[in-house]
N, C-alpha and C positions, 0 to 999 in steps of 0.2 A: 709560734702562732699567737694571734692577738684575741688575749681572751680575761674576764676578771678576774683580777685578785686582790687582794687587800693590800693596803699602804699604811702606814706605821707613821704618824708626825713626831719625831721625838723628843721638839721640844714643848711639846703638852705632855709625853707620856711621866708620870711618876714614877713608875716603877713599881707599882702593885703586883705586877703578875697576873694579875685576873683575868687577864685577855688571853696568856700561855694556859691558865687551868682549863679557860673555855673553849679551848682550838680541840678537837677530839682526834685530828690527826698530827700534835707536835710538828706543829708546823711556826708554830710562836715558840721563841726563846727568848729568855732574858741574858743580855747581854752587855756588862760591862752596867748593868742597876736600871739599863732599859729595854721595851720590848723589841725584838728582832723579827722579820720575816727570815726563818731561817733557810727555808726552799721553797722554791715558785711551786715545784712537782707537787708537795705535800699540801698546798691549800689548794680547797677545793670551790670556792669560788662562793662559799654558803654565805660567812660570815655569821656564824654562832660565837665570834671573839668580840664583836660590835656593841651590843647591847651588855657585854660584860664590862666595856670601859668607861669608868669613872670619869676619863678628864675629855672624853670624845676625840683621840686622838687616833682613832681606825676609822679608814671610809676604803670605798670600791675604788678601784681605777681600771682602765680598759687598757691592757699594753703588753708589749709583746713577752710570752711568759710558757716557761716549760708547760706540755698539756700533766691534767692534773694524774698521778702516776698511783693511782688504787691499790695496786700490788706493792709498791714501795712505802706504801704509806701502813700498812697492815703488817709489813714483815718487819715494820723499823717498831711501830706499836707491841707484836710480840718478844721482841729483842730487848725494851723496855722493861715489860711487865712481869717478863720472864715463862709466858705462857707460851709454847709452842701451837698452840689450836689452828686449824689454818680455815676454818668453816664452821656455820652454824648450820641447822642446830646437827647437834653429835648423838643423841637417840634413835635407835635403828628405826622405833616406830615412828619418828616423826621426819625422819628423812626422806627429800624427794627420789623418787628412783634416778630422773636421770638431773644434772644437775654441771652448770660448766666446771664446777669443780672436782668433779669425778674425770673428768680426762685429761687423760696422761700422767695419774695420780697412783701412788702407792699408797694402796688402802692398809690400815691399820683396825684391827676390828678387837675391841677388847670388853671386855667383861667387867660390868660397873667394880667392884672391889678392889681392883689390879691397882687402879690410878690410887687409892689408901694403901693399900700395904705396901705400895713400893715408891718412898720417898722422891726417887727419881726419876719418875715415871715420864715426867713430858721431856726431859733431854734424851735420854735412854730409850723409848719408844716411838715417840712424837715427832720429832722433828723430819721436817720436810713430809708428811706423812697427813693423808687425810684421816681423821678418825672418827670411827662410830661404833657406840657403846650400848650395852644392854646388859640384858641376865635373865638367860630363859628361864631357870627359875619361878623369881619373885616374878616378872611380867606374863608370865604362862603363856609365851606364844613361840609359834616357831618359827624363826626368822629366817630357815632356808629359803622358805619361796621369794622373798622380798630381797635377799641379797642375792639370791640368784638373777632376778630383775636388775637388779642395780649391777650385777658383773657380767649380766649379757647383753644392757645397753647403753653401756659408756665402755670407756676404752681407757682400761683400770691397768696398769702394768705388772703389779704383785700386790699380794695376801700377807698380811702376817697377823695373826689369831696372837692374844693377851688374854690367858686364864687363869684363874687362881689353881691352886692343886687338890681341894675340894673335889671330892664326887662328881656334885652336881653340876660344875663349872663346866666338866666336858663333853657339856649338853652346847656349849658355843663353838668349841671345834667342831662337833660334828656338824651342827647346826651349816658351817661354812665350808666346811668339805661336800656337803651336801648340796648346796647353793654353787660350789663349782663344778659341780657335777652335771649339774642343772644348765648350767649355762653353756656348757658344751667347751670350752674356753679351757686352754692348758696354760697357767701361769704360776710364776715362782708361788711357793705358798712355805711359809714355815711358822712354828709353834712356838712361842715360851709360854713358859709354866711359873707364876711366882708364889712364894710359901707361904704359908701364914703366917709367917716371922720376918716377911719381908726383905727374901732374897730370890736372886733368878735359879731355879731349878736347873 
């Protein structure tokens, strides 16, 4: 498709780098001490790298160019950063009920504390996995009705509940047992439990 992206002049560029820190989809790389368009997919056509170059060697061009690839551009940023997160925001009370990231998604629903005691929490849990976090507890709310909302109008494929082994924690299981209950919906569902020493139950 013919559509813009940035062009790179390389012999203005110096080699700063400040065009690669300002690309927020790593889509600039330095390469061999100059800056590179590394893939047409990952620029998105904005040019937040522009106004970062010293010597004005970035401009637009209109030309035939992978369309811009938002999912590849997010999954290469978490692989990066070493964050699994695949969606904002992650708080049960500020999540929208229905949302295109809820379909066809494996919900992960964990309880604020889990992601600290358990060092490995975003490889081990996280990945490929939507998640949304809370604690009935400290937020005093019951989050069945709203996740029952959320599991009876998107098209969620499995549950997996994240509690500490606290008492109070298994106010979040039930809370999501309750909320599938609610939804009318039979789907895989399963529990870990992690210690407060920071191992899987």
């Amino acid at each position: 498709m013919i559509r813009k992206v940035i062009q790179i002049d390389e012999t203005k560029c110096n080699g700063c780098g400040l065009c690669a820190e300002a690309c927020h989809e790593n889509a600039i790389g330095m390469v061999d001490g100059k800056a590179r368009l590394l893939r047409d997919d990952y620029c998105d056509g904005l040019g937040d790298c522009l106004p970062a170059c010293p010597m004005d060697a970035i401009s637009f061009v209109e030309r035939e160019a992978a369309p811009y690839d938002k999912e590849a551009v997010m999954k290469n940023i978490r692989e990066k950063s070493g964050t699994m997160l695949a969606q904002w925001p992650v708080q049960i009370k500020l999540a929208p009920v229905r949302a295109p990231y809820f379909q066809e998604a494996d919900l992960l629903i964990a309880a604020d504390c889990t992601a600290y005691a358990y060092g490995k929490f975003h490889e081990t849990f996280m990945k490929d996995k939507v998640t949304l976090i809370g604690c009935t507890k400290l937020d005093g709310i019951d989050y069945s009705e709203k996740l029952g909302e959320i599991l009876k109008q998107n098209d969620i494929r499995s549950v997996t509940v994240i509690r500490m082994e606290v008492p109070c924690c298994r106010g979040m299981e039930l809370a999501v047992q309750k909320a599938l209950e609610a939804s009318g919906k039979s789907l895989p569902f399963q529990v870990s439990v992690i210690s407060v020493d920071g191992r899987i139950l």
